[in-house]
C-alpha positions, 0 to 999 in steps of 0.5 A, spaced: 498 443 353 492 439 353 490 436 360 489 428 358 484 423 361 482 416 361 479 414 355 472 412 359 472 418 363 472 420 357 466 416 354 461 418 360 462 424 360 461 424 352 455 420 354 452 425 359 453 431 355 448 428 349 443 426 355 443 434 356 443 435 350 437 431 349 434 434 354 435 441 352 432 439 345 426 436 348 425 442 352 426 447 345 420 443 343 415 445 349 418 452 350 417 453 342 409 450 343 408 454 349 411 460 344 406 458 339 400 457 343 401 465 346 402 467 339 395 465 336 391 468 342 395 475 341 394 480 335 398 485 337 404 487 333 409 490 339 407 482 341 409 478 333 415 482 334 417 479 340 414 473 337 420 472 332 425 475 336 423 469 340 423 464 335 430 465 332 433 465 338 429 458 338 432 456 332 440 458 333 439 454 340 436 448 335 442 450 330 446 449 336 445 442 340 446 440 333 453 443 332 454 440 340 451 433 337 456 432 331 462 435 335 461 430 341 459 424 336 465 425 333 470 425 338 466 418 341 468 416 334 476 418 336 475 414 341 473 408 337 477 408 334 483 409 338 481 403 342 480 399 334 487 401 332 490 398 340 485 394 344 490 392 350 489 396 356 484 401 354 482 402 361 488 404 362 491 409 356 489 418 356 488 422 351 487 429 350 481 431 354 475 436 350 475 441 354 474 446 349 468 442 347 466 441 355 466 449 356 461 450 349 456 444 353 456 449 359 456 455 355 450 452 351 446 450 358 447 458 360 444 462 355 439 456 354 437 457 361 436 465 360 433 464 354 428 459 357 427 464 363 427 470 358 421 466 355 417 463 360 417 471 363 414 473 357 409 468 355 406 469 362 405 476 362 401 475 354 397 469 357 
């Protein structure tokens, strides 16, 4: 069974996860100019391989926060509207937690840490 939570601890967590995943898409840009930035200064062909590679781990992690974005956006959207369809007492109701949806942020924030360790490695060592 399904651990319950009041609806605003709920809404902060909700909001705390976007904040993340703001940052992690901010910081897709970077990596990803920092990719492109290496890429034009390199010509070997061993190095392009590992350019691409790097680019479509880059792309899946894009695919990713929109993923989390739309499935967090949507259970705010429960919210609001089991607050519009009972208004009284709010603060005080449970419903089911996210904790699937809790353990893909933090799933996603691990290999995204990886990736970003993996890629600044690389970059270093070609610039």
């Amino acid at each position: 069974m399904s651990e319950l939570k009041y609806l605003q601890e709920l809404h902060a967590e909700h909001k705390a996860w976007l904040n993340t995943i703001k940052f992690y898409d901010d910081d897709l840009k970077v990596l990803q100019n920092r990719l492109s930035e290496v890429s034009i200064k390199n010509t070997d062909k061993e190095f392009h391989a590992m350019i691409e590679r790097f680019q479509n781990k880059l792309i899946i992690q894009k695919e990713q926060i929109d993923i989390l974005t739309h499935e967090i956006n949507q259970h705010e959207q429960e919210i609001l509207k089991n607050i519009e369809e009972n208004p009284i007492a709010t603060d005080h109701r449970k419903v089911n937690d996210h904790a699937d949806t809790r353990d893909k942020v933090q799933t996603f924030e691990l290999i995204f840490n990886n990736l970003r360790k993996d890629l600044i490695k690389f970059t270093s060592t070609w610039m």
